[in-house]
N, C-alpha and C positions, 0 to 999 in steps of 0.2 A: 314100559316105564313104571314107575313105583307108583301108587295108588293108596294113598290114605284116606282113613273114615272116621271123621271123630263123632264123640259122642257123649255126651253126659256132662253138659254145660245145665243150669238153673239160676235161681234166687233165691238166698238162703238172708241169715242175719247175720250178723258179725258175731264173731265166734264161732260159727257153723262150720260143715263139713260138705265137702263134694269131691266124690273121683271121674276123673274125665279118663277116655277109653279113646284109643285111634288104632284101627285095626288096617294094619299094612299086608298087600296085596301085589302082586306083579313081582319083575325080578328084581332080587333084592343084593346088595352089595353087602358081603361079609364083615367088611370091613368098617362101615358106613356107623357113624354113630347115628341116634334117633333122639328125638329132643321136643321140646317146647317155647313158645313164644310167646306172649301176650300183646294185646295193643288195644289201648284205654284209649277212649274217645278223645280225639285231637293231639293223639302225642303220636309218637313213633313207635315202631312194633319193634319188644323187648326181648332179652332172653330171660328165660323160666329158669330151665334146667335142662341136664344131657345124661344119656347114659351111653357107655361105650358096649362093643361086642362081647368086654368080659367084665360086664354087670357093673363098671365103676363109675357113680355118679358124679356133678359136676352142680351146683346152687348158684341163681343169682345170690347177691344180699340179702336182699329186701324177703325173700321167701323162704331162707335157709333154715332150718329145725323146726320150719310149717309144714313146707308140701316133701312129699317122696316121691320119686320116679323109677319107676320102676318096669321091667319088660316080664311078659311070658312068650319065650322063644316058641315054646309048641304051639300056640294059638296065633304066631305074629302080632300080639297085641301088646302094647305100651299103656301105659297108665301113670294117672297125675292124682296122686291122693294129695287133696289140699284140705288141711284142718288150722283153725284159730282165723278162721277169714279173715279178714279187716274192709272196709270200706274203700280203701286204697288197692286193692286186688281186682276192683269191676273193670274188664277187658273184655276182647274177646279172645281169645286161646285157640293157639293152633301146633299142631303139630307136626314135626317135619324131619326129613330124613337128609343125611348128606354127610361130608369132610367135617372130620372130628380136626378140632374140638368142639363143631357146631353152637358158636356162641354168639356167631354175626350173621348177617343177613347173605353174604357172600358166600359160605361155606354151605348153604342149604341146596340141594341137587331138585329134591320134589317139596311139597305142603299139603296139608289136610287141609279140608273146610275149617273153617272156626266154628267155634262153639261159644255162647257168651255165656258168661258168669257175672251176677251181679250179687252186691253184697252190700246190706241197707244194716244201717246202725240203729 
């Protein structure tokens, strides 16, 4: 089964920058988009953003022309460049593999650990 590893969750200020890292392992479906999730204390766990197998990403709203997603096939890693924080962004983030268009909690096959991010005004 697939095996993710995130990594690079902190606490910054609003307006700050962070990239988060999930380094996918085990066998991998070609096909399978890879993606991001968030879930801030007492709400429901959200979609970020997706990338498909031929590099074409996908934005919630609320993060669109902040964060970029982005993959390195040769290292199996994904990444979540988030810049312009905001105070509304503190979750914890996770990353996950699965059935593209990977935007709901249904289409997810496996999940990383979370990583938190918090972001103080």
């Amino acid at each position: 089964a697939e095996h993710l590893v995130v990594s690079g969750g902190g606490s910054v200020e609003a307006g700050g920058s962070l990239r988060l890292s999930c380094v996918q392992s085990g066998p991998t479906h070609s096909r399978y988009c890879t993606g991001w999730f968030r879930q801030a204390p007492g709400k429901e766990r959200d979609w970020v953003a997706t990338i498909d197998h031929r590099r074409r990403s996908t934005y919630a709203d609320s993060v669109k022309g902040r964060f970029t997603i982005s993959k390195d096939n040769a290292e199996n890693t994904l990444y979540l460049q988030m810049t312009g924080l905001k105070p509304e962004d503190t979750a914890t983030y996770y990353c996950a593999t699965g059935v593209c268009p990977l935007t709901v909690i249904p289409d997810i096959v496996a999940w990383g650990q979370g990583t938190e991010v918090t972001v103080s005004s």
